[in-house]
C-alpha positions as CSV (number, residue, x, y, z in Angstrom):
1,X,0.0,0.0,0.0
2,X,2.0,3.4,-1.3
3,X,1.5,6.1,1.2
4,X,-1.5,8.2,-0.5
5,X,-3.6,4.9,-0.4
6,X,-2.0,4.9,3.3
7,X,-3.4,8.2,4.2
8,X,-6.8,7.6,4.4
9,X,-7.0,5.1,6.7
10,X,-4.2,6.3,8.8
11,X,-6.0,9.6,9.5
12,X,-9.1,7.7,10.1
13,X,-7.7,5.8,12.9
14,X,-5.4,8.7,14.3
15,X,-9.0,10.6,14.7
16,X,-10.2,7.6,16.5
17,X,-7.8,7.0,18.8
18,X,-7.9,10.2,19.6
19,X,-11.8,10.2,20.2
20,X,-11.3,7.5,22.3
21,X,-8.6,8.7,25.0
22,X,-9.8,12.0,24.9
23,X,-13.3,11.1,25.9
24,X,-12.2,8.1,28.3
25,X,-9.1,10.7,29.9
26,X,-12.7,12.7,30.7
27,X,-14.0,10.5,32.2
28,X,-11.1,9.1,34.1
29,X,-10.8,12.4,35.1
30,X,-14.3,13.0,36.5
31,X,-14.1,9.4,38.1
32,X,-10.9,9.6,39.4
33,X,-10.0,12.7,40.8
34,X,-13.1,12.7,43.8
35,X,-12.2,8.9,44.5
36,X,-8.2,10.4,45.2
37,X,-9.7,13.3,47.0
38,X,-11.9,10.4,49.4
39,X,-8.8,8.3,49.6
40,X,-6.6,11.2,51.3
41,X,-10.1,13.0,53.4
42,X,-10.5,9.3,54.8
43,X,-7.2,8.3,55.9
44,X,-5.9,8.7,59.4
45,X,-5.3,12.3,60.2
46,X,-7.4,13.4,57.1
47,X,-9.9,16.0,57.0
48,X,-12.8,13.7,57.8
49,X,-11.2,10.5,59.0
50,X,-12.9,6.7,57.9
51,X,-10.4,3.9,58.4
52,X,-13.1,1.5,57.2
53,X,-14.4,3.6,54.4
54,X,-10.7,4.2,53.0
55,X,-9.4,0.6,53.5
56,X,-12.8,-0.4,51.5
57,X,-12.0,2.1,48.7
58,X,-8.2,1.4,48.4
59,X,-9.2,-1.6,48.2
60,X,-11.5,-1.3,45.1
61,X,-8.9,0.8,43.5
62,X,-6.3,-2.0,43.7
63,X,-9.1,-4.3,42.3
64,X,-9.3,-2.5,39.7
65,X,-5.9,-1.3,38.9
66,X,-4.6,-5.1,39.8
67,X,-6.8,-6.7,36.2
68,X,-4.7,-6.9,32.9
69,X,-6.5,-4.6,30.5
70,X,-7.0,-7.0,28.1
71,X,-9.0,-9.7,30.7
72,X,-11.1,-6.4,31.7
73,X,-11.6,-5.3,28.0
74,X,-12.9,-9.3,27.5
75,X,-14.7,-9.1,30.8
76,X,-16.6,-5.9,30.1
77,X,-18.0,-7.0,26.2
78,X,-21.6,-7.6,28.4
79,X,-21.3,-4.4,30.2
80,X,-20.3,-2.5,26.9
81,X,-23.1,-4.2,25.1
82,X,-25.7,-3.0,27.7
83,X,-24.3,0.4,27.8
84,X,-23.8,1.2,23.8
85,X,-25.6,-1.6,22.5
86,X,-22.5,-3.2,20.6
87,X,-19.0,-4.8,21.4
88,X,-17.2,-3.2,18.5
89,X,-16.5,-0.1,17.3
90,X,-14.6,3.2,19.3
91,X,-17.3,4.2,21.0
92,X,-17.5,0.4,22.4
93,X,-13.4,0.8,23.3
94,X,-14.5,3.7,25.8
95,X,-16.2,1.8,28.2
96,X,-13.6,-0.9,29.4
97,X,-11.0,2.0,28.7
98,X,-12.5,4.3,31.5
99,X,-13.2,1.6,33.7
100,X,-9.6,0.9,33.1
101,X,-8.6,4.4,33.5
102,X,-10.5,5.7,36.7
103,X,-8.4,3.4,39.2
104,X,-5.7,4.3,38.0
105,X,-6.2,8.2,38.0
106,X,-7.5,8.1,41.2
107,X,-3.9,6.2,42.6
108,X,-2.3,9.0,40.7
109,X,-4.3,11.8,42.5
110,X,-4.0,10.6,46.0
111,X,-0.1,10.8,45.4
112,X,-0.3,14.4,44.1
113,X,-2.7,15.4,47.0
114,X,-0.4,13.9,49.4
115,X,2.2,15.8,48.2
116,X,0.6,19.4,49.2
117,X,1.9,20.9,52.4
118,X,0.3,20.6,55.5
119,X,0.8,23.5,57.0
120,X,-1.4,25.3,54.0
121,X,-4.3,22.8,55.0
122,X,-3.5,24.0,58.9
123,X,-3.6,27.9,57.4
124,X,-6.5,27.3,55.4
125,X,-8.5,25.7,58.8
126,X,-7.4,28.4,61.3
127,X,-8.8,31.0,59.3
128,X,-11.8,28.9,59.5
129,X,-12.1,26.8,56.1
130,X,-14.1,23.8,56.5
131,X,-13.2,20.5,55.1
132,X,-15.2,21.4,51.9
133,X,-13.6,24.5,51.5
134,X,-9.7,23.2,51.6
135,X,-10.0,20.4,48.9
136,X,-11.5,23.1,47.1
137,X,-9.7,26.1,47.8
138,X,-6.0,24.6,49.2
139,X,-5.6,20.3,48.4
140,X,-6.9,20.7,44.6
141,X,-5.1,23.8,43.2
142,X,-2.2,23.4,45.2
143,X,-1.6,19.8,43.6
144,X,-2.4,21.0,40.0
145,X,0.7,20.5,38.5
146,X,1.1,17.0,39.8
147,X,-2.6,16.5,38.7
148,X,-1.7,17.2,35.5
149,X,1.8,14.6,35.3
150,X,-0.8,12.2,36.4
151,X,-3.6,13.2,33.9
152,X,-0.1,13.0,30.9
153,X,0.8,9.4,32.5
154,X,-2.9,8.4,32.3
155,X,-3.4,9.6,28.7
156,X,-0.1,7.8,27.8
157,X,-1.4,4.8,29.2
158,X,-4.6,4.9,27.9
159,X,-2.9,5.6,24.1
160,X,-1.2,2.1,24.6
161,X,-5.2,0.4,26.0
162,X,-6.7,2.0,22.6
163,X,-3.8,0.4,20.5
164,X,-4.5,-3.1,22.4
165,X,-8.8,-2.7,22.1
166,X,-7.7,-2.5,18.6
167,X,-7.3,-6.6,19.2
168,X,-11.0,-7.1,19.6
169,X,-12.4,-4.5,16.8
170,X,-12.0,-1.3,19.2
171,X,-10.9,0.4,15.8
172,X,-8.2,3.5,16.3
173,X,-4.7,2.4,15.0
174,X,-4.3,-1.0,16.5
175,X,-7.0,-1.9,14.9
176,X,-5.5,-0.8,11.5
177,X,-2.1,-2.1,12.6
178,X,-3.4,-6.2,13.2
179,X,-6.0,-5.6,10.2
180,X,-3.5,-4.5,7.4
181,X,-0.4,-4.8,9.4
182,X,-0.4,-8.5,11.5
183,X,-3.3,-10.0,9.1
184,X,-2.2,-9.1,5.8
185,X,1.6,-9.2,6.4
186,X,1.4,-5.5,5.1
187,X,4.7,-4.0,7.1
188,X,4.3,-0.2,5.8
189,X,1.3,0.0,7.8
190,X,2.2,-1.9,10.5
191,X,5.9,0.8,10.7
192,X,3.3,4.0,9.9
193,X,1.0,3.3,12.9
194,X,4.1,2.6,15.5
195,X,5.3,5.7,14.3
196,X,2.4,7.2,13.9
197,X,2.2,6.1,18.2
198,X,5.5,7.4,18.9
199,X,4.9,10.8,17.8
200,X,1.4,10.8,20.0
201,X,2.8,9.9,23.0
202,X,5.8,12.7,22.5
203,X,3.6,15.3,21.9
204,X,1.2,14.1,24.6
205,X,4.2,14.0,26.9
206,X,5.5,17.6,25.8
207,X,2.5,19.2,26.4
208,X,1.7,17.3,29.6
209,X,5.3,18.3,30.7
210,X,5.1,21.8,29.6
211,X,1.7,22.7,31.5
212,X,2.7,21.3,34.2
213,X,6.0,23.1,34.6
214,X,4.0,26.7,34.1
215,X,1.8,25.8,37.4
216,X,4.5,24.6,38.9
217,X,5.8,28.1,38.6
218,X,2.6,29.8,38.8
């Protein structure tokens, strides 16, 4: 396959990919981040303390994190069926991808929250903050930038998932690579979408890197 017959297909499955870790980083996102902020609020010495509640929770999140992507991904075709009505396809890929992906944002935000200073949280309660209030105010912006390294690890992560649903008809450029590039032996696709990976993750990387740094120095 020359490269204009290439094209096509390669742009097709660049925009799917991307449709699927954008939309599934969302969600992650959405899923993940309030889990991290329970998992910190309900440890000993937190801002509302729950031994049981965060033992119970860190313990779902290891579940979840602990299942190889591609066992979930198998797992989940009933649950993806029920939710979009079909197995195959992008939209399909998102499903066992944010269930994939909220664990291990949530893992990733703890850390960062963990990392804030204590004796802002202390600042924030003396001048009579609730528990409310500091996540919101203090805990949350103050672990932005490592928020964001976590949200650049996720996406990178979830780029390599995509590439893997591509295995079971999850479409984006795994799918193209086993279709043209494992099935029909053809190795200039196979070369274009590795490549094509490579340059995703750098960019995802540099710009995850660069935001990061700017709140860092914010």
């Amino acid at each position: 396959m020359g490269w204009f017959d290439l094209w096509p297909s390669l742009r097709e499955a660049l925009f799917a990919t991307l449709y699927m870790v954008s939309v599934s980083a969302v969600i992650a996102v959405l899923g993940g981040l309030p889990i991290g902020v329970l998992l910190i609020a309900t440890d000993r010495g937190g801002l509302f303390p729950a031994p049981l509640v965060n033992r119970v929770l860190s313990g779902i999140v290891n579940l979840g994190r602990s299942i190889p992507f591609i066992i979930l991904m198998v797992a989940l075709i009933p649950v993806t069926r029920a939710i979009v009505k079909t197995s195959l396809g992008s939209t399909a890929a998102i499903v066992p991808l944010s269930i994939a992906a909220i664990p291990f944002y949530a893992r990733v935000a703890e850390t960062a929250l963990r990392e804030v200073d204590r004796g802002l949280i202390e600042m924030a309660q003396a001048v009579g903050c609730n528990s409310w209030q500091v996540v919101a105010k203090v805990l949350i912006p103050e672990a932005l930038p490592g928020l964001v390294r976590g949200l650049t690890i996720t996406l990178i992560g979830l780029i390599g998932h995509s590439a893997m649903a591509g295995a079971i008809g999850g479409g984006g450029l795994g799918d193209l690579a086993i279709r043209y590039g494992y099935q029909r032996f053809e190795t200039d696709v196979m070369v274009a979408t590795v490549v094509t990976l490579i340059i995703l993750v750098q960019v995802v990387q540099g710009v995850g890197d660069r935001i990061a740094a700017r709140l860092q120095h914010r």
